[in-house]
N, C-alpha and C positions, 0 to 999 in steps of 0.2 A: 504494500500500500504506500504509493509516493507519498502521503500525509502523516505518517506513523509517529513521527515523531513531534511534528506540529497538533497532532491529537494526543499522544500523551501528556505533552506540557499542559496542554490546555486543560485537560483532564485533570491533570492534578490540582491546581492552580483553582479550578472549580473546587473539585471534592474536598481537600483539604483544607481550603481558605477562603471559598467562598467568593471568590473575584474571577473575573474574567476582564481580559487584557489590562488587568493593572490597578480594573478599580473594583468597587464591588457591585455585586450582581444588579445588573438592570442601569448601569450608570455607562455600559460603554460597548460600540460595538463597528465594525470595519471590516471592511470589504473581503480581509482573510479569514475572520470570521465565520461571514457567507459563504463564502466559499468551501470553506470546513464542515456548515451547518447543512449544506446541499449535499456533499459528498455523503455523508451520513447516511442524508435519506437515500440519497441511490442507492448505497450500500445495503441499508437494511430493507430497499423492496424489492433489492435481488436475494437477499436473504430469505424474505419471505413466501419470495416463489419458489425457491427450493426447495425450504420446508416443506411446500405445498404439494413438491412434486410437477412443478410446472416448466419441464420444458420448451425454454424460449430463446429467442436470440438477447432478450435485454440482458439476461443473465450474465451476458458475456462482455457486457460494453463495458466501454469505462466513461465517468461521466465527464461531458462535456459543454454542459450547458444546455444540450440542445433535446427538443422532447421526442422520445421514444417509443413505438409500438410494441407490443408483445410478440407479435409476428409468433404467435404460437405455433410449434412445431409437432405436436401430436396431441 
């Protein structure tokens, strides 16, 4: 995951201290941010079609901004 370490920082910085980019929760927010917070969810709604048993082509993408069909495969 190219983010891995830009989410754990982030991560911890949340869980442990309650801040996110330096100040506390709900006081600050930036475009890498976004970008972190979008990766996520593509992440976890390719996760979820896994789980689900859903073979598709989104499974496979990496996210890039752009929206996606299922292009369900079976």
């Amino acid at each position: 995951m190219p983010n891995a370490k830009r989410l754990a920082d982030a991560r911890n910085a949340l869980v442990h201290e309650a801040r996110w980019l330096g100040q506390p929760l709900g006081y600050a927010a930036d475009s890498g941010s976004w970008d972190l917070l979008q990766s996520v969810k593509h992440f976890n709604s390719q996760l979820l079609l896994g789980v689900l048993g859903i073979e598709c082509k989104f499974r496979s993408t990496v996210y890039d901004r752009q929206i996606h069909a299922l292009d369900v495969t079976s």
